[in-house]
PDB file of N, CA, C and O in Angstrom:
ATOM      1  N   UNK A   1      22.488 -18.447 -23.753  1.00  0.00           N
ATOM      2  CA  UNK A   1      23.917 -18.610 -23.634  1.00  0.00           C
ATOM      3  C   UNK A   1      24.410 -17.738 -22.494  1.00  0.00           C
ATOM      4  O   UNK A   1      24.074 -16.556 -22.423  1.00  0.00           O
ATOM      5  N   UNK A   2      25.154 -18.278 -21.658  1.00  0.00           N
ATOM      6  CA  UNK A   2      25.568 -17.552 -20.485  1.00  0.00           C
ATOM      7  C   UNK A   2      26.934 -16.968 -21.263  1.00  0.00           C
ATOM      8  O   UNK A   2      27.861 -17.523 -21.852  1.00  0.00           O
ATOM      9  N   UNK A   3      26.534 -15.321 -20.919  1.00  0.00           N
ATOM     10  CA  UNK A   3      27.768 -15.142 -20.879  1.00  0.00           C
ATOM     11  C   UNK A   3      28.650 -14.465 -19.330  1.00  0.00           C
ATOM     12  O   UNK A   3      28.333 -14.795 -18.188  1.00  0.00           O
ATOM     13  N   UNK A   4      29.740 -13.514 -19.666  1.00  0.00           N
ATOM     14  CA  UNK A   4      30.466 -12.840 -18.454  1.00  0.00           C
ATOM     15  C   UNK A   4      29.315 -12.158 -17.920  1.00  0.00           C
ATOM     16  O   UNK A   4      28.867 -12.375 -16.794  1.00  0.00           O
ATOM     17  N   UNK A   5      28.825 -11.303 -18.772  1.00  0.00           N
ATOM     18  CA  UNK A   5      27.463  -9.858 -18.355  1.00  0.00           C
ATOM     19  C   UNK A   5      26.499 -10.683 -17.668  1.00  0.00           C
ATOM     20  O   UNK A   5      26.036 -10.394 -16.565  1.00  0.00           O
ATOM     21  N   UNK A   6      26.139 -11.934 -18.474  1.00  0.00           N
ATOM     22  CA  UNK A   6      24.639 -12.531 -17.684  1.00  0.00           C
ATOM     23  C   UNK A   6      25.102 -12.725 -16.558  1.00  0.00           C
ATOM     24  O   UNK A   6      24.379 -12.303 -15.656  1.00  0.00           O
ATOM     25  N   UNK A   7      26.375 -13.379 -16.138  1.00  0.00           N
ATOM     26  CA  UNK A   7      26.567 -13.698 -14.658  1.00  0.00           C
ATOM     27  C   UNK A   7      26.433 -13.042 -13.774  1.00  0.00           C
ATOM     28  O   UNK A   7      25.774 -13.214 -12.748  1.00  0.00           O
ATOM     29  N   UNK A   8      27.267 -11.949 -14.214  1.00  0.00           N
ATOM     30  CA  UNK A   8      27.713 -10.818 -13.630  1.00  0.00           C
ATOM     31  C   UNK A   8      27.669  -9.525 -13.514  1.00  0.00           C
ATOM     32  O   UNK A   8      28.706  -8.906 -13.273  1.00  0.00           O
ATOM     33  N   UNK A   9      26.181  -8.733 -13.700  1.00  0.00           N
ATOM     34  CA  UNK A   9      25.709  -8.234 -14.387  1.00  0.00           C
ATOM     35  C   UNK A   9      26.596  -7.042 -14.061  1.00  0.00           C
ATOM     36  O   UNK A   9      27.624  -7.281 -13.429  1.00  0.00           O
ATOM     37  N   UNK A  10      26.316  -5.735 -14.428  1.00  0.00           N
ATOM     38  CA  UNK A  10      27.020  -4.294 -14.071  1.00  0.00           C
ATOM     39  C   UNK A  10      26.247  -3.908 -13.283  1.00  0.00           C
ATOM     40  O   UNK A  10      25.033  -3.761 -13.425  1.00  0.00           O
ATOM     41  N   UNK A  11      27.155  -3.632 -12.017  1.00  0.00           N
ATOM     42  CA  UNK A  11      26.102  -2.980 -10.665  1.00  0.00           C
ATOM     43  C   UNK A  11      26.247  -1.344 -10.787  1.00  0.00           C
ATOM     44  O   UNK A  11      27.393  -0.894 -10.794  1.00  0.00           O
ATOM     45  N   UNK A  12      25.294  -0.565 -10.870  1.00  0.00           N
ATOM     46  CA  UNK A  12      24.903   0.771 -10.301  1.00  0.00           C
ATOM     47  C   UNK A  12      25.566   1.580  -8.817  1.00  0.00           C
ATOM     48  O   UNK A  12      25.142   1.079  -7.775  1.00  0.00           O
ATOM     49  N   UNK A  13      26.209   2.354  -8.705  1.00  0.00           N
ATOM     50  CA  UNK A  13      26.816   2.892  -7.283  1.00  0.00           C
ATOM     51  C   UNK A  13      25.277   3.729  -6.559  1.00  0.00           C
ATOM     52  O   UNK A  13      25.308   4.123  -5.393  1.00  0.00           O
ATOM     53  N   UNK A  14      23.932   3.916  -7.492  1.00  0.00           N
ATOM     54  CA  UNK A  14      23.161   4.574  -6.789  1.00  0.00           C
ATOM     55  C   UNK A  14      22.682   5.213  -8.516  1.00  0.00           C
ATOM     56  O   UNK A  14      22.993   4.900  -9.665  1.00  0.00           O
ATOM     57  N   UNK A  15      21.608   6.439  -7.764  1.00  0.00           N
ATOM     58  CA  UNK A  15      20.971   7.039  -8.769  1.00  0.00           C
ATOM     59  C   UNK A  15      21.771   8.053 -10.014  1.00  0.00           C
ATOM     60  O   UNK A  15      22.184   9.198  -9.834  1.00  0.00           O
ATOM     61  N   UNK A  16      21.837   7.255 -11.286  1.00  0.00           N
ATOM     62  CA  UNK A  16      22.386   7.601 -12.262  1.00  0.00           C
ATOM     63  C   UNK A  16      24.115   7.471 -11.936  1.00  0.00           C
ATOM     64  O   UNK A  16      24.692   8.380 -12.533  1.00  0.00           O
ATOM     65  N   UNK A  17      24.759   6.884 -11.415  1.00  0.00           N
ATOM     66  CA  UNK A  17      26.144   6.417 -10.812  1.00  0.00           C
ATOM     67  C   UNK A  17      26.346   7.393  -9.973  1.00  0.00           C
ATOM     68  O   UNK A  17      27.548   7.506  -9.731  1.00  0.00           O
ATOM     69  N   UNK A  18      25.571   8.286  -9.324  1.00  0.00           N
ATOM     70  CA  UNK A  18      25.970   9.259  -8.526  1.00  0.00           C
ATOM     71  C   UNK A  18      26.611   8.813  -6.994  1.00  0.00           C
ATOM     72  O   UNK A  18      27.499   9.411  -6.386  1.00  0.00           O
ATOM     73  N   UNK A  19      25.979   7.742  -6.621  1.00  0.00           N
ATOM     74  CA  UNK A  19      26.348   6.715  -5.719  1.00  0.00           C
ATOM     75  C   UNK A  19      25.743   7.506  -4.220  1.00  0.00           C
ATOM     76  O   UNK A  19      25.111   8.545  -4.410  1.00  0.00           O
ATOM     77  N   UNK A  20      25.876   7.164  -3.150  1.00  0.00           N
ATOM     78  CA  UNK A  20      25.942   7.726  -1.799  1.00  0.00           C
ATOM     79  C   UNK A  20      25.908   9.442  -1.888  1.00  0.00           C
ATOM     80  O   UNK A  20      25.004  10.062  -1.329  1.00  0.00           O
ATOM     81  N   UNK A  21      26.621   9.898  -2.391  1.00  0.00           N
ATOM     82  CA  UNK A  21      26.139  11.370  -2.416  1.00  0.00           C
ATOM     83  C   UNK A  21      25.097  11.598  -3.497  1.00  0.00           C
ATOM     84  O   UNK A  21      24.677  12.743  -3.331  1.00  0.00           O
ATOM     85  N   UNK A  22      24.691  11.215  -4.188  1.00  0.00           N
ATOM     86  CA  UNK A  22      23.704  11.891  -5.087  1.00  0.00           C
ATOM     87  C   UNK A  22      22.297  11.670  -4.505  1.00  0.00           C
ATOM     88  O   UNK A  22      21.331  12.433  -4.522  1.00  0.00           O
ATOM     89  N   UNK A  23      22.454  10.130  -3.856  1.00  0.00           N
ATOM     90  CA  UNK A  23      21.155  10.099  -2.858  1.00  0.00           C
ATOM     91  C   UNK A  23      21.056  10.741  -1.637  1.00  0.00           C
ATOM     92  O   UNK A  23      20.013  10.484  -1.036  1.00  0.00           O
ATOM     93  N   UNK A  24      21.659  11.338  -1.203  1.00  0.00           N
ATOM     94  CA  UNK A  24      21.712  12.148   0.392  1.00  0.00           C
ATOM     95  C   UNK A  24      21.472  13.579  -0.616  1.00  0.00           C
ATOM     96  O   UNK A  24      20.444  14.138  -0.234  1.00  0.00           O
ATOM     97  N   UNK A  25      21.848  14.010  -1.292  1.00  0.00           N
ATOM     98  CA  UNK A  25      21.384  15.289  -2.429  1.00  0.00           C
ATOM     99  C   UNK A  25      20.262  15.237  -2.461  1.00  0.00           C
ATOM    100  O   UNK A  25      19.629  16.139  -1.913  1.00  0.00           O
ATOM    101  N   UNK A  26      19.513  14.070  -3.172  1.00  0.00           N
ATOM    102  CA  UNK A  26      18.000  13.804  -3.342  1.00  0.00           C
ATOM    103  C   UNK A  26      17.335  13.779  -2.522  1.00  0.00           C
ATOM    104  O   UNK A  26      16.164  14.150  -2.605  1.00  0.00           O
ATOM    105  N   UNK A  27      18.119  13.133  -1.000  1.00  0.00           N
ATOM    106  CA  UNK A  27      17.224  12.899  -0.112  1.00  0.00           C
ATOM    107  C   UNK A  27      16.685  14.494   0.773  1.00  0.00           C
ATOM    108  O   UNK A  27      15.823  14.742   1.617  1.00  0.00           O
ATOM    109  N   UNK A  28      17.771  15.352   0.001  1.00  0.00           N
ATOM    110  CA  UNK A  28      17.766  16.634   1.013  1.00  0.00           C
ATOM    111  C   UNK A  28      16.991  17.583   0.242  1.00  0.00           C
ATOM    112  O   UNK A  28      16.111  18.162   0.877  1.00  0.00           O
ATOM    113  N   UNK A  29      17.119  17.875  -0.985  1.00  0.00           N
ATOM    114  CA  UNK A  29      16.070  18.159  -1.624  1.00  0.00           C
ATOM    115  C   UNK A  29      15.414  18.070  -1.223  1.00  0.00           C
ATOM    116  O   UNK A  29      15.101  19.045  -0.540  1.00  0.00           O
ATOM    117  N   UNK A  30      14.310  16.630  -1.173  1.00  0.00           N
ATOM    118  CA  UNK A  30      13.075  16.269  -0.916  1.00  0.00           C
ATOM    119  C   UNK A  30      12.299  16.650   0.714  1.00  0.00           C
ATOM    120  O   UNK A  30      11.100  16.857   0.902  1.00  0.00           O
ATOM    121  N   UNK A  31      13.395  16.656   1.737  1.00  0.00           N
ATOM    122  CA  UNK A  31      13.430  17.711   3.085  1.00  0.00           C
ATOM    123  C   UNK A  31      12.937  18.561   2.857  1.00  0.00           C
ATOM    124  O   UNK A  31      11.865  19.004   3.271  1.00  0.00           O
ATOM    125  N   UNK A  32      14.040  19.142   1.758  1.00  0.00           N
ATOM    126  CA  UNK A  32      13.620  21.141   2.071  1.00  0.00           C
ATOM    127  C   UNK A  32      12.300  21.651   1.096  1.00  0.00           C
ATOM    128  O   UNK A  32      11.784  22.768   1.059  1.00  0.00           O
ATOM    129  N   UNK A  33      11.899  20.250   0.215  1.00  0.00           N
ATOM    130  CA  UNK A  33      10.172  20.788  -0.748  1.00  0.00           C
ATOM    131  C   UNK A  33       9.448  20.871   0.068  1.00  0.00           C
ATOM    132  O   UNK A  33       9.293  19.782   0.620  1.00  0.00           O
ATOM    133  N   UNK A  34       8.620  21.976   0.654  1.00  0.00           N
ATOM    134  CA  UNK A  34       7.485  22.167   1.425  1.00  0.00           C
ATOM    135  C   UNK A  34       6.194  21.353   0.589  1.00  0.00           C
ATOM    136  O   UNK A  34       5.230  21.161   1.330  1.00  0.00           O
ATOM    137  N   UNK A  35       6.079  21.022  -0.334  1.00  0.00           N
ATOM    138  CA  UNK A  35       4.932  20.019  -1.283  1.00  0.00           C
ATOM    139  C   UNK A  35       5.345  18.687  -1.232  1.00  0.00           C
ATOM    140  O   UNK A  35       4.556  17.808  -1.577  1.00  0.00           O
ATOM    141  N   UNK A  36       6.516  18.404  -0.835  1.00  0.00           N
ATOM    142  CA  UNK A  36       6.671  16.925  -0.315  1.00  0.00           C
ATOM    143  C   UNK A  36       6.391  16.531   0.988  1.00  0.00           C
ATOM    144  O   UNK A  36       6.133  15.350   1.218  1.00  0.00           O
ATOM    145  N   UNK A  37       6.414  17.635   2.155  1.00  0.00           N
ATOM    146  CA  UNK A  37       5.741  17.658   3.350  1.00  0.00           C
ATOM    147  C   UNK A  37       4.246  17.019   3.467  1.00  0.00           C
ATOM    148  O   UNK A  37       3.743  16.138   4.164  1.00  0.00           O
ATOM    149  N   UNK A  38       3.786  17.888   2.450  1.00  0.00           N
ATOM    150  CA  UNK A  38       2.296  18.250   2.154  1.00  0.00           C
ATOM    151  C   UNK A  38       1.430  16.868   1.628  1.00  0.00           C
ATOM    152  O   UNK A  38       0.367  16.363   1.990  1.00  0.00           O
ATOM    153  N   UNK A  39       2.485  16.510   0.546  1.00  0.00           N
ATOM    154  CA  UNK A  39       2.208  14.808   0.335  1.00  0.00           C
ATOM    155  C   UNK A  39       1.827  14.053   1.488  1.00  0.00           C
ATOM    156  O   UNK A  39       0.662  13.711   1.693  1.00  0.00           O
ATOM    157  N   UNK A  40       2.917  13.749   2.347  1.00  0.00           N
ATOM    158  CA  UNK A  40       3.378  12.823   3.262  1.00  0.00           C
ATOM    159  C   UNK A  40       1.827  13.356   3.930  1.00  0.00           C
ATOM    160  O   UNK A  40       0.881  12.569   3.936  1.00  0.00           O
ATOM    161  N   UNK A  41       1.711  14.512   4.384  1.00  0.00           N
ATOM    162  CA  UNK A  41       0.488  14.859   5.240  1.00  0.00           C
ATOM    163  C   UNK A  41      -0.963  13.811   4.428  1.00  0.00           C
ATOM    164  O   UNK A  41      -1.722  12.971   4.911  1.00  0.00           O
ATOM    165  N   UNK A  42      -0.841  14.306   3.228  1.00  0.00           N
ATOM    166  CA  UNK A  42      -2.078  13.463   2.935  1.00  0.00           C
ATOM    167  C   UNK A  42      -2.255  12.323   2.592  1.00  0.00           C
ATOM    168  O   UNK A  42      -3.243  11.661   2.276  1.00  0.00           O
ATOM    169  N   UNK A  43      -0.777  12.069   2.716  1.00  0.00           N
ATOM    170  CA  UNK A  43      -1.401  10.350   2.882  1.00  0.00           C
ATOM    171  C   UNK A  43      -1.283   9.541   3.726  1.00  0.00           C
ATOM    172  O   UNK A  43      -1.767   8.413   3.625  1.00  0.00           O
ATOM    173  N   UNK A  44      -0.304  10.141   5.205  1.00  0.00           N
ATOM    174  CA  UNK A  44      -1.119   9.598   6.517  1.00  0.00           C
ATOM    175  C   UNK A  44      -2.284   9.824   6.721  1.00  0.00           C
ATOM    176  O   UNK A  44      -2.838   9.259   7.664  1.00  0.00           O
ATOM    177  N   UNK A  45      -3.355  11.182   5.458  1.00  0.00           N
ATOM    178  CA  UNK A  45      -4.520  11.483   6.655  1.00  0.00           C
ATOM    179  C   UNK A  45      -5.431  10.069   5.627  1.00  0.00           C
ATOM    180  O   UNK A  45      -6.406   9.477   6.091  1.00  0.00           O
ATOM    181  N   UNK A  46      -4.855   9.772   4.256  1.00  0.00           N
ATOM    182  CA  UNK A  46      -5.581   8.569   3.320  1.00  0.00           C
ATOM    183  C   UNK A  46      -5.553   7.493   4.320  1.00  0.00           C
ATOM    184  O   UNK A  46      -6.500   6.858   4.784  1.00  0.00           O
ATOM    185  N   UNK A  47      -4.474   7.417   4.534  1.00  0.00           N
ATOM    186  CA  UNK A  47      -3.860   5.931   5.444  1.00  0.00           C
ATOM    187  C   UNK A  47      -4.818   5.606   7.209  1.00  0.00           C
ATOM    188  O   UNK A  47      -5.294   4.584   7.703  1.00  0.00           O
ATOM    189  N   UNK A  48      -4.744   6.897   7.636  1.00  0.00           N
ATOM    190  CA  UNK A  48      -5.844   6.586   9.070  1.00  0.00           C
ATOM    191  C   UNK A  48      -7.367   6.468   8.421  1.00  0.00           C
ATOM    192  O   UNK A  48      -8.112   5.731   9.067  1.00  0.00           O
ATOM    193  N   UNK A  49      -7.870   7.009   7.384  1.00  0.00           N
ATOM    194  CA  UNK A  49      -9.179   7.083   7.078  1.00  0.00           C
ATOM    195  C   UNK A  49      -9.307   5.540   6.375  1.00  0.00           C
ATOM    196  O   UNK A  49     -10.361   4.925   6.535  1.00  0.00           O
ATOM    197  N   UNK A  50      -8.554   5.131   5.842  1.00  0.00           N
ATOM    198  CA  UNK A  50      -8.096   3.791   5.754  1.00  0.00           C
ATOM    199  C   UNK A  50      -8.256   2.482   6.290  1.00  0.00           C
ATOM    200  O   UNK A  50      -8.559   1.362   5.878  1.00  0.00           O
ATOM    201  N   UNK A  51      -7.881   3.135   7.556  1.00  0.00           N
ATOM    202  CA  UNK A  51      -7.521   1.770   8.531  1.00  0.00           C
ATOM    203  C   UNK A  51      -9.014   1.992   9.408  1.00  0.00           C
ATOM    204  O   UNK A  51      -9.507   1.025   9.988  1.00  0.00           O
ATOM    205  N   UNK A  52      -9.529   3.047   9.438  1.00  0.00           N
ATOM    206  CA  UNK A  52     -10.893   3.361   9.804  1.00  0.00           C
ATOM    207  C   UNK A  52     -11.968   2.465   9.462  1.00  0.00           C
ATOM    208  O   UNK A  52     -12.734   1.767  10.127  1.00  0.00           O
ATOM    209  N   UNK A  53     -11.786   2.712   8.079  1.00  0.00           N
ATOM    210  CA  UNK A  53     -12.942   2.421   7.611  1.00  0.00           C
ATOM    211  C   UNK A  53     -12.982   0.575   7.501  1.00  0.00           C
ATOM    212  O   UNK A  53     -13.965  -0.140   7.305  1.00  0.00           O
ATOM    213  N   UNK A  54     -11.275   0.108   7.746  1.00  0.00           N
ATOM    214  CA  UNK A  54     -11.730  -0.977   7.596  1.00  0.00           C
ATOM    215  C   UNK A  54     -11.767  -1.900   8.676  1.00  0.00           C
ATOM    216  O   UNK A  54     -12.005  -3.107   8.685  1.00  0.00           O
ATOM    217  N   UNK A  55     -11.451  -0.999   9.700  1.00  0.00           N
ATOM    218  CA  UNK A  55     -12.145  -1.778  11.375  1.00  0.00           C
ATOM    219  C   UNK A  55     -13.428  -1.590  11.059  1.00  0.00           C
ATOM    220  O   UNK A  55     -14.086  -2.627  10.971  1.00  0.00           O
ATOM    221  N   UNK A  56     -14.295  -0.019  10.752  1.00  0.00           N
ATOM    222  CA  UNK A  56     -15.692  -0.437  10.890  1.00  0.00           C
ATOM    223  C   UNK A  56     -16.398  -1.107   9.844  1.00  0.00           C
ATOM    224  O   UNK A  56     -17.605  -1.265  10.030  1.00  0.00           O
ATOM    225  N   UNK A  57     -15.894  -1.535   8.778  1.00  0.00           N
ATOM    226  CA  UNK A  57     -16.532  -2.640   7.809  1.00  0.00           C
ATOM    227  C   UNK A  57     -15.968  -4.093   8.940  1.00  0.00           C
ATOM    228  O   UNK A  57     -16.821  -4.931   9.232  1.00  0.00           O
ATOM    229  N   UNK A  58     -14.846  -4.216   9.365  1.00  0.00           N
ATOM    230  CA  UNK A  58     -14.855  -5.744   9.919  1.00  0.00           C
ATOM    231  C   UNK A  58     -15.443  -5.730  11.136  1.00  0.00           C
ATOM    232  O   UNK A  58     -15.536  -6.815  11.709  1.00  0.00           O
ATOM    233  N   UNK A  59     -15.979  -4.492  11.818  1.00  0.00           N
ATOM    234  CA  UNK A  59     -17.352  -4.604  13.024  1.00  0.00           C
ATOM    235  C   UNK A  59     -18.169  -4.840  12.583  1.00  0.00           C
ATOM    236  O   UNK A  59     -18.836  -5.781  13.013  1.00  0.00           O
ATOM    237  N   UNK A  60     -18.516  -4.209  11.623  1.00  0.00           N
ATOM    238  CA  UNK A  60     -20.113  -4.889  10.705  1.00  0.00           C
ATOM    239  C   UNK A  60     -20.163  -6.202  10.014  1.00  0.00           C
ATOM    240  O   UNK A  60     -21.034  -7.051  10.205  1.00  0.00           O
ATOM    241  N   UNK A  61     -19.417  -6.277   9.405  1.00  0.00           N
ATOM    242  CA  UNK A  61     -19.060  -7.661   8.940  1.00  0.00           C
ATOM    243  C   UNK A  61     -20.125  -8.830   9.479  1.00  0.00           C
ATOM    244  O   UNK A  61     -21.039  -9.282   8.789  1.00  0.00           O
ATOM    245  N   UNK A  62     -19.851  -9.192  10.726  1.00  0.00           N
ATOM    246  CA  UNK A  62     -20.466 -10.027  11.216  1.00  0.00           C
ATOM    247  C   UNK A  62     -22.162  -9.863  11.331  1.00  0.00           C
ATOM    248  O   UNK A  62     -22.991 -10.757  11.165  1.00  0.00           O
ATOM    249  N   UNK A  63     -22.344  -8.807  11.581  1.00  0.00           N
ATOM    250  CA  UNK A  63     -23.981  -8.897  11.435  1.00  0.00           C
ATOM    251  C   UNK A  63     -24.469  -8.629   9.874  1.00  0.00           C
ATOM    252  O   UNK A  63     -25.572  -8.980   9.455  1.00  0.00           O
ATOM    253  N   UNK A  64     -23.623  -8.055   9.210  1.00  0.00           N
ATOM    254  CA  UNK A  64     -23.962  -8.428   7.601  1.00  0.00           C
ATOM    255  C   UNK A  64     -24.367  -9.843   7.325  1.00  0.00           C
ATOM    256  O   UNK A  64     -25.464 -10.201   6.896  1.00  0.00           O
ATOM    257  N   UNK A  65     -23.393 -10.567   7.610  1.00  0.00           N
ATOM    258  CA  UNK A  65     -22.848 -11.860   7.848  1.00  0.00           C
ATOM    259  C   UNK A  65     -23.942 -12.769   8.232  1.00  0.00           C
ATOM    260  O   UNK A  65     -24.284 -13.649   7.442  1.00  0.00           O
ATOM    261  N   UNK A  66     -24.590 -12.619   9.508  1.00  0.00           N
ATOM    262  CA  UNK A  66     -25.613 -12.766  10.241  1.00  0.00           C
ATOM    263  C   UNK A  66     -27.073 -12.585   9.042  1.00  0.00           C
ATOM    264  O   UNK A  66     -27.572 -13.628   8.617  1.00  0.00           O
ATOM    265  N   UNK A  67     -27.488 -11.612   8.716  1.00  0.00           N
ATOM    266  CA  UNK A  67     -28.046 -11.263   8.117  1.00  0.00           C
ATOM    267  C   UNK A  67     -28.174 -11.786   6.576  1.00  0.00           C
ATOM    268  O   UNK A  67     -29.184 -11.580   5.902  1.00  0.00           O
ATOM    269  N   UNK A  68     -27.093 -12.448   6.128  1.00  0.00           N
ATOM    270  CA  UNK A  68     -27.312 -13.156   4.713  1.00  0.00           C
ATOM    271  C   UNK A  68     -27.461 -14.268   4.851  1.00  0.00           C
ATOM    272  O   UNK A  68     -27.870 -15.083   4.023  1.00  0.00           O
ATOM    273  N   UNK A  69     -27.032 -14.486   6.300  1.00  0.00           N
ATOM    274  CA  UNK A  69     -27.206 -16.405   6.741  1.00  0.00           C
ATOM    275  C   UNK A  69     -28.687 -16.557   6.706  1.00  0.00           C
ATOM    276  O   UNK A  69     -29.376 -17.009   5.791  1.00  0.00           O
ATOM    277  N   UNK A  70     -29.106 -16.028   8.045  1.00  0.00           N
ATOM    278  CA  UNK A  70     -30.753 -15.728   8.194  1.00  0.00           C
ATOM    279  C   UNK A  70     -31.809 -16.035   6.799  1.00  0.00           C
ATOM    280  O   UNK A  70     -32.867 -16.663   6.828  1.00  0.00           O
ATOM    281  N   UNK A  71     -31.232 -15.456   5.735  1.00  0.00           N
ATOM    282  CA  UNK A  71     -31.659 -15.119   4.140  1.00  0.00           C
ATOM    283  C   UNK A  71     -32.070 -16.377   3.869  1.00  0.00           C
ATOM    284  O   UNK A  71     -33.193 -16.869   3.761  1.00  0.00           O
ATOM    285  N   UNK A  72     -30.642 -16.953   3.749  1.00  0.00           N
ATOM    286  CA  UNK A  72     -30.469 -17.798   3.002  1.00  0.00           C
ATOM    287  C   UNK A  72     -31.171 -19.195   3.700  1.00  0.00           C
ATOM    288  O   UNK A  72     -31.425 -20.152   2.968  1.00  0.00           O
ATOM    289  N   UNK A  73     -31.542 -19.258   5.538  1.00  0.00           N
ATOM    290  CA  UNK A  73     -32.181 -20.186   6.006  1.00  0.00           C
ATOM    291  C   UNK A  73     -33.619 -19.582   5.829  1.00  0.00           C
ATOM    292  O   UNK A  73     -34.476 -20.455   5.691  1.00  0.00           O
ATOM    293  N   UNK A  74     -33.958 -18.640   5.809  1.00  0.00           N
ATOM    294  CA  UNK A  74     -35.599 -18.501   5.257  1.00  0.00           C
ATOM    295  C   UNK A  74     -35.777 -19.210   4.076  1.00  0.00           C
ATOM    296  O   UNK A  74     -36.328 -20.302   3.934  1.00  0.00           O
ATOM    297  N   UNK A  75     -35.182 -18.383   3.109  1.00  0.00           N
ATOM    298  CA  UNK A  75     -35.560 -18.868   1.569  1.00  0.00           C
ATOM    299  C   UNK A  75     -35.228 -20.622   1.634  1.00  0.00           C
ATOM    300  O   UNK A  75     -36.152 -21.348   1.267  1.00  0.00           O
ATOM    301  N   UNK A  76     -34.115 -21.187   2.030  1.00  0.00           N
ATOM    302  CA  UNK A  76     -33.909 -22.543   1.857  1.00  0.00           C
ATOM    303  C   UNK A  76     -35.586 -23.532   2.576  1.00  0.00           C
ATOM    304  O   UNK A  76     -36.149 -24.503   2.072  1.00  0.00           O
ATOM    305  N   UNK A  77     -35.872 -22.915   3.618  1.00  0.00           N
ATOM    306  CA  UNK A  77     -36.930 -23.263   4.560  1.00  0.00           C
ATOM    307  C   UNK A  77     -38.399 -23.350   3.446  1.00  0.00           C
ATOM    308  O   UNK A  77     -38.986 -24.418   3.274  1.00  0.00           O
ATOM    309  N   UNK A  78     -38.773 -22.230   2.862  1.00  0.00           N
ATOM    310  CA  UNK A  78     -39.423 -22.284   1.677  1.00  0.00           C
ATOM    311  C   UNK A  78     -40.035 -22.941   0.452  1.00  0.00           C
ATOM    312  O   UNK A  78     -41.082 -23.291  -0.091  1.00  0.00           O
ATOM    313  N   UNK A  79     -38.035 -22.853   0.318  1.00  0.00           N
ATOM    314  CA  UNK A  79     -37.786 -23.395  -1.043  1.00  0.00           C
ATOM    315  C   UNK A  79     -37.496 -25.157  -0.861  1.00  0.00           C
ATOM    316  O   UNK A  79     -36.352 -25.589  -0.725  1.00  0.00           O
ATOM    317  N   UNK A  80     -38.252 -25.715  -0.877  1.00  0.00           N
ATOM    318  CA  UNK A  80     -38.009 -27.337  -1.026  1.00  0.00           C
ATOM    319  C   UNK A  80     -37.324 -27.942  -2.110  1.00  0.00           C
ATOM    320  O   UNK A  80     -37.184 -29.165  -2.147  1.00  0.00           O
TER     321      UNK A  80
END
């Protein structure tokens, strides 16, 4: 059943109705935590080790690739 609320639901001004200032509060907080710095640090260093590892799995890739084909034309060659 539709009512007024389903339509129209009750909108939020921000975190806990604090609206525009309570998030620039939060957001400044989170500035001045030297352990929120520290975060951010480790998970750009997750994020490059990341993107590392998955250029050199998609360089290898192909001779993996290469290498299970090969397999699979031996054994088929074999296997009648």
């Amino acid at each position: 059943m539709l009512t007024l609320e389903a339509v129209n639901p009750p909108r939020g001004r921000g975190p806990e109705e604090g609206g525009v200032v309570a998030i620039r509060k939060i957001l400044r907080m989170l500035c001045a935590d030297a352990r929120g710095a520290t975060a951010i640090e480790y998970g750009l260093i997750c994020a490059l080790i990341a993107v590392a590892a998955l250029g050199g799995m998609q360089s290898l890739g192909g001779g993996v690739g290469g290498m299970w084909g090969k397999l699979s034309n031996t054994t088929n060659s074999y296997m009648p």
